[in-house]
Backbone as CSV, one residue per row, in Angstrom:
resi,resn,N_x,N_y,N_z,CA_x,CA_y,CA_z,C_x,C_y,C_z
1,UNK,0.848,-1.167,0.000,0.000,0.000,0.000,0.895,1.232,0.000
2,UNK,0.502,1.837,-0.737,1.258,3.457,-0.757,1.124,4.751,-1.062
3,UNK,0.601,5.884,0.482,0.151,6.943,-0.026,0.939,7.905,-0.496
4,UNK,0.327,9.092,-1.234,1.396,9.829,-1.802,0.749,11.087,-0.933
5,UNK,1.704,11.867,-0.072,0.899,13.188,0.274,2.266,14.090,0.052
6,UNK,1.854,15.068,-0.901,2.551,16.470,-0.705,3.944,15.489,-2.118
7,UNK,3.337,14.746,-2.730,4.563,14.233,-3.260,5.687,13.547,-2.691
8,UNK,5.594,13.332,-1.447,6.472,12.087,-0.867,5.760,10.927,-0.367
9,UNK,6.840,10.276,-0.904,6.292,9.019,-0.530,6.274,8.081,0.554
10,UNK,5.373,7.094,0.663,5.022,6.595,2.447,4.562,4.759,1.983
11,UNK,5.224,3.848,2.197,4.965,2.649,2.021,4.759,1.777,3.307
12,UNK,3.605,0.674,3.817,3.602,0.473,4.607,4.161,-1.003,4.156
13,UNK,5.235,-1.470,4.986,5.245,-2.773,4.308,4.773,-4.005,5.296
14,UNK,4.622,-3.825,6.749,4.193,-4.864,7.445,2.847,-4.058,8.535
15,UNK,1.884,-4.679,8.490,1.006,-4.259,9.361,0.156,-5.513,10.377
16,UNK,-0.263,-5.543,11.504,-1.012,-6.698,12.066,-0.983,-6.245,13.512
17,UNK,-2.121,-7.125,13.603,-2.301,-6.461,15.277,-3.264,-7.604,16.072
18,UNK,-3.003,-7.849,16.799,-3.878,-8.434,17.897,-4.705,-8.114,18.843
19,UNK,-4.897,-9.009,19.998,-6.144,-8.316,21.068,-4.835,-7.216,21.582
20,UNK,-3.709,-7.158,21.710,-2.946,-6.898,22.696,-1.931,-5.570,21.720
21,UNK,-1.895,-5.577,20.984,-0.886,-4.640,20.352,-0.995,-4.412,18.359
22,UNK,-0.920,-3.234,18.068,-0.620,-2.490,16.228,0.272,-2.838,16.210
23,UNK,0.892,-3.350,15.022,2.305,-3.469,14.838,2.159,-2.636,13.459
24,UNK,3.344,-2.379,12.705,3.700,-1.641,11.523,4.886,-1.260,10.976
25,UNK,5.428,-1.241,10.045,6.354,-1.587,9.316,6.688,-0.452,8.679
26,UNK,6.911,0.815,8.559,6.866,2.074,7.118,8.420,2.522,6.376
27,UNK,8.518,2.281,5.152,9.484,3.261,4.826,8.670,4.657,3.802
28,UNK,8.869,5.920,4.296,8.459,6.954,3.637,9.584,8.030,3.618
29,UNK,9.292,8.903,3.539,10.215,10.013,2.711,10.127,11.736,3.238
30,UNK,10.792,12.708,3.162,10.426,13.708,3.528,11.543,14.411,2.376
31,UNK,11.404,15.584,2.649,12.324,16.550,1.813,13.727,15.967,1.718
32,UNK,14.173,15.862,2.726,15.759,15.583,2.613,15.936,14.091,3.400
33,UNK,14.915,13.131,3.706,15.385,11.968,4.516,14.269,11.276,3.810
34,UNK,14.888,9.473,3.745,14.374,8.503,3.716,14.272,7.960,4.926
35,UNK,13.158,7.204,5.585,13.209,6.753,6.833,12.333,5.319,6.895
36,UNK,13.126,4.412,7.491,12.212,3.206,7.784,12.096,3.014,9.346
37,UNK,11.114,2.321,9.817,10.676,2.199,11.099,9.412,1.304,11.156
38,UNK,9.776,0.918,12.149,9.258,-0.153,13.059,8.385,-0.097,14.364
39,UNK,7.466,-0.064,14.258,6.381,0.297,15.534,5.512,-0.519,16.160
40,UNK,5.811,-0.567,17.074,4.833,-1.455,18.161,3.826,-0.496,18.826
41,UNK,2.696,-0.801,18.829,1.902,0.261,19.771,0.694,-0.911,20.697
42,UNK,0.920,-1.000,21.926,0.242,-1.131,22.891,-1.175,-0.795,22.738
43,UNK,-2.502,-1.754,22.869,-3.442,-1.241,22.880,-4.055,-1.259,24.418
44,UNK,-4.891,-0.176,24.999,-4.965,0.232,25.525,-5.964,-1.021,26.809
45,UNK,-4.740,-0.772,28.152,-4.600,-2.054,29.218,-4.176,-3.113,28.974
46,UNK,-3.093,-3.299,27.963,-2.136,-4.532,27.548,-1.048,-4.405,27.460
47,UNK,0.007,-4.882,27.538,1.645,-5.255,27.115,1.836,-4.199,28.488
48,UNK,3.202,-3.388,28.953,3.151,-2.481,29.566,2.583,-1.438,29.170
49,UNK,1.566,-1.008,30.141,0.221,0.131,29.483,1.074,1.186,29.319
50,UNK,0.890,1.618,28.208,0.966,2.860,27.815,1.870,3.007,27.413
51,UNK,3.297,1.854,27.050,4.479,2.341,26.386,4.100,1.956,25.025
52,UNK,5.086,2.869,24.200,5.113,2.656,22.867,6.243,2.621,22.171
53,UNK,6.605,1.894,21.104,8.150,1.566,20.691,8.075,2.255,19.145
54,UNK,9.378,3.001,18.743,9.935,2.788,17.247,11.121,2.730,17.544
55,UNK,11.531,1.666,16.490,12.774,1.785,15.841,12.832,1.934,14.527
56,UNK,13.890,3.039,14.071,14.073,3.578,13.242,15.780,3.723,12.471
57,UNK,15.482,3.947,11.150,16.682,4.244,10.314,16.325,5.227,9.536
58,UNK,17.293,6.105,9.598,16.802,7.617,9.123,18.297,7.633,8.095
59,UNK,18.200,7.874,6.581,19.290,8.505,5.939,19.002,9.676,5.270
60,UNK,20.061,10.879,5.249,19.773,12.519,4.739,19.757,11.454,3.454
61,UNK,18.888,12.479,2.328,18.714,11.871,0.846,20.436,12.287,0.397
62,UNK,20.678,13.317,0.814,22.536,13.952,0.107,23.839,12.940,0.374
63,UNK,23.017,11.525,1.247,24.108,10.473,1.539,23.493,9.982,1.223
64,UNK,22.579,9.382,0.023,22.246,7.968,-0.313,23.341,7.502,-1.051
65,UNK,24.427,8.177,-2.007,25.396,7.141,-2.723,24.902,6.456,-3.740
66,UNK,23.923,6.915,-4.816,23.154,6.127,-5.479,22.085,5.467,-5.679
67,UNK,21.730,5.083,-4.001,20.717,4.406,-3.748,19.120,5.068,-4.039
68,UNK,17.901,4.753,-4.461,17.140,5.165,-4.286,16.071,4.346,-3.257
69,UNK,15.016,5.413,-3.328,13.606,5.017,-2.101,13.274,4.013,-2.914
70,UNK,13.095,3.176,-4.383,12.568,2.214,-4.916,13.559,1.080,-4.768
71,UNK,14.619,1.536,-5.133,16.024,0.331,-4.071,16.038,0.285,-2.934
72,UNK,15.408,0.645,-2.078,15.422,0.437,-0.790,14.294,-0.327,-0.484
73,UNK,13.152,-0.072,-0.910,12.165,-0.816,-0.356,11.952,-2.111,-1.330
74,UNK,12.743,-1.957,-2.423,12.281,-3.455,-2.681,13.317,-4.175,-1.779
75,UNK,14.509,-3.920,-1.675,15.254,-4.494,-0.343,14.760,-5.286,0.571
76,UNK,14.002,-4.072,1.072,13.276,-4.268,2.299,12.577,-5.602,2.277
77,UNK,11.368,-5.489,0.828,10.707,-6.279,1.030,10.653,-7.501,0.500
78,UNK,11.941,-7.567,0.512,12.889,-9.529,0.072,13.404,-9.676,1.189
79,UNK,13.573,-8.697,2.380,14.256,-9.373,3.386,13.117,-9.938,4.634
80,UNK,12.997,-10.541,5.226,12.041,-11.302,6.554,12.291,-9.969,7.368
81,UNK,10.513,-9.773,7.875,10.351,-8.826,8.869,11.670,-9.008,9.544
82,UNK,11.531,-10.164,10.457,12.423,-10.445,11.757,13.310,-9.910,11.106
83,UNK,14.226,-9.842,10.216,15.835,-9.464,9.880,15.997,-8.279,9.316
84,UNK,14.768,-7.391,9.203,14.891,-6.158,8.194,16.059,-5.057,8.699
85,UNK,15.641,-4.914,10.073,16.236,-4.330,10.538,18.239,-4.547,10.269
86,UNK,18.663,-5.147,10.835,20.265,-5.906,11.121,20.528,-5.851,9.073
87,UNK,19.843,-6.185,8.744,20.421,-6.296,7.348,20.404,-5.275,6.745
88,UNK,19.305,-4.247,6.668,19.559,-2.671,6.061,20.488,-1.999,6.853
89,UNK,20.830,-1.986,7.710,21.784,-1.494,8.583,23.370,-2.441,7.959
90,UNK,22.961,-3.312,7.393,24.742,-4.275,7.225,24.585,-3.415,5.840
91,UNK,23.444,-3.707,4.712,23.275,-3.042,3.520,24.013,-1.851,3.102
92,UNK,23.654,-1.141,4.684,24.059,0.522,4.390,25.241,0.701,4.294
93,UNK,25.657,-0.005,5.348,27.077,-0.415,5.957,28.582,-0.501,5.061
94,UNK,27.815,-1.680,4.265,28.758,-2.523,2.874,28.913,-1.135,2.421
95,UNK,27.916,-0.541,1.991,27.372,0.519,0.655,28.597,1.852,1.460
96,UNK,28.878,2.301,2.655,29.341,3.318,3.193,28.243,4.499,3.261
97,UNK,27.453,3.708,3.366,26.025,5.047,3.399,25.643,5.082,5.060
98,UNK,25.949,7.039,5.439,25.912,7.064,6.636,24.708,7.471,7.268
99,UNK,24.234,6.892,8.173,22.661,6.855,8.797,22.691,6.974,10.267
100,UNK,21.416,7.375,10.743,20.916,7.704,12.393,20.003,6.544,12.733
101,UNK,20.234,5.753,13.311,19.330,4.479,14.203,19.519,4.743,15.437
102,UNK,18.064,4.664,15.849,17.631,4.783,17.370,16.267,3.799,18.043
103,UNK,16.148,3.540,18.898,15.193,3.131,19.628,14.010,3.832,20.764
104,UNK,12.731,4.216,20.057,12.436,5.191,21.137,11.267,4.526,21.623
105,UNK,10.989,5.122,23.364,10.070,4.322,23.690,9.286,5.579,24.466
106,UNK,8.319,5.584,24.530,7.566,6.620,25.503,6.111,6.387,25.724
107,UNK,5.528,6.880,26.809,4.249,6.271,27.530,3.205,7.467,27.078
108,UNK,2.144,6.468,26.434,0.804,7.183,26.079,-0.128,7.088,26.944
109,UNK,-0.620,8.184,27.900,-1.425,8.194,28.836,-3.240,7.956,28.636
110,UNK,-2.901,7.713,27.234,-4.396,7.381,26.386,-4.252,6.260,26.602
111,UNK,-3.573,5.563,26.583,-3.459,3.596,26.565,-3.462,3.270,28.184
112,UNK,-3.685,3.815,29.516,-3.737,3.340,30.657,-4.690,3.092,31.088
């Protein structure tokens, strides 16, 4: 699935959810960054209430090295959820393409 707003682009590539938690998968785009991420979201009185997770890989577009947002996500989506992460990160790596990965977690007082 893939919306287009403002001319950038936004691909969701994994989505599912249970009694207990959203999960979601996105690589999309902004002026100067490609970004993929990974989100867990807690539904509300399950998992620890009210936290919420991304992990993320953020590259400025002026360091892709060639690469484009259509090389990247077909990447993406030959590699297994479970490994997406560790392998676009080795991908980038090989390539010398330099990127920001982080892990953020913070509590939604709507989900308690």
């Amino acid at each position: 699935m893939q919306l287009e707003l403002f001319d950038y682009r936004r691909d969701c590539l994994f989505e599912s959810e249970n009694q207990c938690i959203h999960y979601y998968d996105v690589l999309k785009e902004t002026d100067d960054t490609i970004s993929y991420s990974e989100h867990i979201n807690p539904k509300k009185g399950y998992a620890v209430c009210g936290m919420e997770y991304e992990e993320y890989i953020d590259i400025k577009k002026d360091r892709l090295k060639g690469l484009t947002y259509d090389q990247i996500l077909n990447y993406l989506k030959n590699v297994k959820k479970e490994e997406r992460l560790e392998k676009y990160k080795a991908l980038l790596k090989f390539r010398d393409v330099s990127f920001e990965a982080d892990l953020f977690t913070w509590h939604n007082k709507d989900l308690y």
